[in-house]
N, C-alpha and C positions, 0 to 999 in steps of 0.2 A: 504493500500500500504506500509506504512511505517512498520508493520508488516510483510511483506511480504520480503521485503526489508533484515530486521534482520532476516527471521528463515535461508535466503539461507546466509549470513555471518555467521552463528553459524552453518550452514551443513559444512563448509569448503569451500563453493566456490570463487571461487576469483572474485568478486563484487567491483569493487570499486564504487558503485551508487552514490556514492555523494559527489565524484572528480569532476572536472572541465572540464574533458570529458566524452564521452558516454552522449552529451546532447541529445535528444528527443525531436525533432521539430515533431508537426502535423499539416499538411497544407492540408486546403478542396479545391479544384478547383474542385465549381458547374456545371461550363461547360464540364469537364470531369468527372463528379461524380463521385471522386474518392477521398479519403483522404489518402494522403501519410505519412510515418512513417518514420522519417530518425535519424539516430544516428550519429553525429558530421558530418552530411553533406551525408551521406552513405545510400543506400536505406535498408532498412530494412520489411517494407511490405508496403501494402495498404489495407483499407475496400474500396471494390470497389462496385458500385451498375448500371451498366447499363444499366437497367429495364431490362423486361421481353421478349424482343425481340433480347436479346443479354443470359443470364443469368434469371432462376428464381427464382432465391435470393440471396440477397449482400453475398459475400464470404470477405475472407482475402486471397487476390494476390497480389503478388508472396509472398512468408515467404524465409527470407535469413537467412544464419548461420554468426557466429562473422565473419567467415573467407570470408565472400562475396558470398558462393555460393549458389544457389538454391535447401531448402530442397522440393518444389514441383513441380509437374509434371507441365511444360509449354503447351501440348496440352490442351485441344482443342485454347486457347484462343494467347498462343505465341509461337509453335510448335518446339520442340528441335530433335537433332540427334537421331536416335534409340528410342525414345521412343514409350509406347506401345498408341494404339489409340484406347482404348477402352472405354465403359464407357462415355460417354460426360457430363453426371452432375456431374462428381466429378473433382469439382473445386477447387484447393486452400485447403481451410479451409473454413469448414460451418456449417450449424446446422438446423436439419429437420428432418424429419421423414416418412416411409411410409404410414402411414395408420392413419390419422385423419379423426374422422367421418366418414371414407371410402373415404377420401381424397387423393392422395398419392402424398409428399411432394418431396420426393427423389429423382424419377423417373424423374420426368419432365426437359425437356432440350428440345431447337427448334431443336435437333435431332431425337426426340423422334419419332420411328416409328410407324406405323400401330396393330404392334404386343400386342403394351402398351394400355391396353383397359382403363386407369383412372379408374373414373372421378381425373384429377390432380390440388394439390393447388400451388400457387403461393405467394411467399413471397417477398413484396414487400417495398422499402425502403420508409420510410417517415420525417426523419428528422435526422438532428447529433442536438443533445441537449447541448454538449459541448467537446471543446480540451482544453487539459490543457498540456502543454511540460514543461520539468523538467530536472533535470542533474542524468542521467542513469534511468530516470522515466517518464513517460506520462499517461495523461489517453483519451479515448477518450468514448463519450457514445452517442447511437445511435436511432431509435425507428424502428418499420416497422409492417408492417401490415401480418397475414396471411388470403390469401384470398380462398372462395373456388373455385370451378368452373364458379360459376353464377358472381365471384367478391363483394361478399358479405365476411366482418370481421368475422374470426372464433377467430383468435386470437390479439392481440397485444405486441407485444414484445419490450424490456426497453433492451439494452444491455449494460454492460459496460467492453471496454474492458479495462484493464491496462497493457501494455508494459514496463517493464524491461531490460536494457542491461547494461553489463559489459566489461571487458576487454575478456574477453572467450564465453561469455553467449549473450542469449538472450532469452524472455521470455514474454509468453500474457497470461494473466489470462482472461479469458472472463466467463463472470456474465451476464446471461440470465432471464429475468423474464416474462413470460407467463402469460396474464390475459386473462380469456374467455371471449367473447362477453355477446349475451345475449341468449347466450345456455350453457347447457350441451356440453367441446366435451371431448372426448374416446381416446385417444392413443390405438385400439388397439393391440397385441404383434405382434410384426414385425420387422422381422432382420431389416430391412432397416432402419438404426439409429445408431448415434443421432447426435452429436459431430464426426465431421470423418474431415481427411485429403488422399491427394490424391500425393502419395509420389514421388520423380524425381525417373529416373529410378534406378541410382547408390545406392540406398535406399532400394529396392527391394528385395528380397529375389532369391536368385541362383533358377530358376524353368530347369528344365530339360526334360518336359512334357508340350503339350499343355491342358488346362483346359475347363471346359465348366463349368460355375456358373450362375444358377438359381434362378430369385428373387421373390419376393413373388405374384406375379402373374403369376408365371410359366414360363415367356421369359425367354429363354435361351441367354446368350451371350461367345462366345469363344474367353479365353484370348490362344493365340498361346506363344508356348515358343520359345524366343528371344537367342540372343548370350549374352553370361553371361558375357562377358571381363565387368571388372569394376562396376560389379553388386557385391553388399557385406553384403545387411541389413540382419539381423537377431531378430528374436522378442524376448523379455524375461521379462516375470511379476514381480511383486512382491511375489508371491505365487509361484514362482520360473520354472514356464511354461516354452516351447521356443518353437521356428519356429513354422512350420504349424501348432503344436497343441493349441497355443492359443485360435485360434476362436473357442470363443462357450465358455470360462472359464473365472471367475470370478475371478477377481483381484483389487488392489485399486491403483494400476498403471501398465501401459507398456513402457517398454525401447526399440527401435529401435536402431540401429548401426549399423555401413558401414563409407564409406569413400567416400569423395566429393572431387576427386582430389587427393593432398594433405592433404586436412583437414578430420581427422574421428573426427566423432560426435555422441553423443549420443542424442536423439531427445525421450523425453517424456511425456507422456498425462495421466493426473493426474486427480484420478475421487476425488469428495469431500466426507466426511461424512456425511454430511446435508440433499444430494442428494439423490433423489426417485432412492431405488432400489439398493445403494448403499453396496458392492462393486459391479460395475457394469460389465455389461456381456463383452466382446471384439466381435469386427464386423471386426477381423485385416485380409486380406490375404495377401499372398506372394505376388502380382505382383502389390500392394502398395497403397491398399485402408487400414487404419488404424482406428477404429473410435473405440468410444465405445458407448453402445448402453444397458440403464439398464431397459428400457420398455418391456424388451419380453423373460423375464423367459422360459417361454412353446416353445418357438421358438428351445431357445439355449440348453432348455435340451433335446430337442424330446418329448418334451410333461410330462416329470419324475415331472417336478414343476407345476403349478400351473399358469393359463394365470395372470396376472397381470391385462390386461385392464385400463388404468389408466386413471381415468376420475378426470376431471378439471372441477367442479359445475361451471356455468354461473355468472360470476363477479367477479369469484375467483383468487390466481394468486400460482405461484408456480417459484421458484425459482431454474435453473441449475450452478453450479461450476465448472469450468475445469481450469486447468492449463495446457500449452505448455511450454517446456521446451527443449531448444535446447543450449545443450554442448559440446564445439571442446573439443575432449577430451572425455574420459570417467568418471561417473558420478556414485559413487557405490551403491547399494541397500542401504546399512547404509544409505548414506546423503539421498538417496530418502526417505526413512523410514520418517527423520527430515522434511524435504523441504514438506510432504505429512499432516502433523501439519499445517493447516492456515482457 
């Protein structure tokens, strides 16, 4: 953390982490299974987990910018004006994937129709291991189980996330560790992944046409094009990509941008070096799923790479790295280039 901390003051950004505000309280209320994230009193997110009968697996809701506003989509769970209502598993901020063991991690929501033939897993929360609040720093670290069909442990997962905020800034680094049960399982390559967010609408990308996007079981779902007032995001890599032609291209970051109100932001999701698969694929569309996704070579090229299949020996563990990064303000490739060293 404390690393983390110095490479974004040596990028240029104005951090004051370890002034006497920007303090980072995290507070669990068990009966709401919910651990709230707050900066000198201000909500800033929550790891929310309210089983499988509501959500099927802990997210991070709602994610705020410095300036108070909501970088994500409020449906299905808190439903805001004009937004689009598609999609019902993309919640918040999460982390999962289509196709374990022929599992599909993604898909599954209690909206899930007839159309989605599974078999679908469920990830389910099992413990906060520890909060720790700090001044402009938190950490908080989690456990949960992924389960298959029958409810049996495919996997176990250690999360840890670490929250940063500044006078401008705010930021989650979330550290994921996957150990297999007592199997062999397979990731294998499949859009639907890995690390995604599920953008507010003002984040969005201007669409002018309604769309029809097909997920890896062939359901079709139609996103309709809306009224664009106040809609403004735009995508752009490090590999220097934008708009719609991200998805599908390899980069070691994405930068979103638009304006929330008053406040424009720059909002970006930072893959690690460490990490399988690394630089990893983008899973970003216009109408504000963002994720990135480096398990499915063959998916994202048409088949030109090589399937990956990424299998996880029985009691082995593997380690993911992401950074979110969300700056009022613009945030230039140089300092990302810095801030992308950790």
């Amino acid at each position: 953390m404390r690393q983390f901390i110095r490479t974004i003051l040596l990028a240029g950004l104005t951090l004051p982490a370890l002034a006497q505000s920007n303090a980072i309280k995290i507070t669990h209320d068990e009966a709401q299974k919910r651990v709230s994230v707050t900066v000198d009193g201000k909500p800033f997110t929550a790891y929310i987990y309210p089983g499988p009968t509501v959500l099927k697996k802990p997210v991070l809701y709602p994610i705020m910018s410095a300036g108070g506003n909501f970088i994500t989509r409020g449906w299905p769970l808190d439903p805001r004006p004009g937004e689009r209502i598609d999609h019902p598993h993309h919640v918040g901020m999460w982390f999962n994937y289509g196709d374990v063991n022929g599992h599909d991690f993604w898909n599954n929501s209690t909206a899930i129709g007839p159309e989605h033939k599974g078999p679908f897993g469920t990830i389910v929360h099992t413990g906060v291991k520890t909060m720790k609040n700090g001044n402009g720093q938190g950490e908080l670290v989690v456990t949960a189980d992924w389960l298959d069909k029958d409810g049996k442990v495919m996997l176990q997962e250690t999360t840890t996330y670490q929250f940063q905020a500044g006078a401008n800034n705010r930021a989650i680094n979330r550290i994921s560790t996957l150990k297999a049960a007592d199997k062999d399982v397979v990731f294998k390559d499949n859009k639907e992944g890995m690390i995604a967010l599920r953008m507010a609408r003002q984040l969005e990308q201007p669409s002018t046409k309604p769309e029809v996007f097909t997920d890896a079981q062939g359901v079709a779902t139609k996103v309709p094009a809306l009224n664009n007032e106040g809609v403004t995001g735009l995508y752009h890599t490090s590999a220097g990509v934008e708009g719609d032609a991200v998805w599908g291209t390899r980069a070691e970051w994405t930068k979103l941008t638009g304006k929330l109100g008053n406040e424009s932001v720059s909002v970006v999701l930072m893959d690690h070096p460490k990490n399988v698969g690394y630089p990893t694929y983008w899973h970003a569309r216009g109408y504000g799923l963002f994720a990135a996704n480096p398990l499915a070579p063959s998916v994202f090229t048409d088949g030109k790479a090589p399937a990956m299949n990424y299998t996880l020996p029985a009691g082995q563990s593997v380690t993911f790295r992401h950074r979110l990064l969300i700056q009022s303000g613009d945030v230039s490739d140089a300092n990302l280039a810095k801030l992308n060293k950790w």
